[in-house]
C-alpha positions in Angstrom: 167.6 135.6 83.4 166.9 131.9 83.9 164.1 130.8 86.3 165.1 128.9 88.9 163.7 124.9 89.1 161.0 124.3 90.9 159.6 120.8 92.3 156.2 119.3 91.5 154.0 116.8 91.8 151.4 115.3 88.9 148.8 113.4 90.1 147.0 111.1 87.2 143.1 109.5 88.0 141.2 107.3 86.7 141.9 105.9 82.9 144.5 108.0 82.5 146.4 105.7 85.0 146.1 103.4 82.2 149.3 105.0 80.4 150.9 107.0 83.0 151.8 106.6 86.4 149.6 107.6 89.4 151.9 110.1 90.7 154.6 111.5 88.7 157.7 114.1 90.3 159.1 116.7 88.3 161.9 119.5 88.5 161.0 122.0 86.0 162.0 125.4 85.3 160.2 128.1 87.1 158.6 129.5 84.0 157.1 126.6 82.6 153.5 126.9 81.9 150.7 124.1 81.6 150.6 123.7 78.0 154.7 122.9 78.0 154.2 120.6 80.8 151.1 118.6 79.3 153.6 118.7 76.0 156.1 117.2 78.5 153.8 114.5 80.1 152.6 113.3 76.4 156.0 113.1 75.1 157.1 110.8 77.9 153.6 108.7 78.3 152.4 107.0 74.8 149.3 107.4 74.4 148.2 110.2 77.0 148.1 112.9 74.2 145.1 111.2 72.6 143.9 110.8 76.0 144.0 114.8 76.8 143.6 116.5 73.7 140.8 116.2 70.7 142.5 116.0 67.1 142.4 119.9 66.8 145.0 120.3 70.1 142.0 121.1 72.3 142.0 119.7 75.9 139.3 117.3 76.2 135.9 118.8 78.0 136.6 115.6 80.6 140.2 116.9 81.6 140.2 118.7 84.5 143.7 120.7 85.8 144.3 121.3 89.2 147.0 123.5 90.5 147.0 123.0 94.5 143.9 121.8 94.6 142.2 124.3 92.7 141.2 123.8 89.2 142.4 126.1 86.6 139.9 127.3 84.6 138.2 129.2 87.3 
């Protein structure tokens, strides 16, 4: 069954607002996890990949994700 589409914010800081836009709305499916949305964000925004990821595919100890405030790896 296909998720439904859900609404969402991204809210860049700092240098990364060098190659993407401070806030950034979204409509993506319901099942959509943070890896295929930080595929997503570096496929539209040249330049962000080598921003948030080292040259192994790791994110970058300085990239923090939030999800509502809260950030994800605890």
């Amino acid at each position: 069954m296909a998720q439904q589409p859900i609404s969402i914010t991204v809210k860049t800081f700092a240098t990364f607002r060098e190659v993407a836009d401070a806030t950034i709305a979204l409509d993506i499916n319901g099942g959509t996890t943070v890896g295929m949305l930080l595929d997503l964000l570096t496929t539209r925004y040249a330049g962000l990949g080598d921003m948030v990821f080292t040259e192994t595919g790791e994110l970058k100890k300085y990239v923090n994700i939030l999800k509502n405030g809260r950030n994800i790896h605890f």
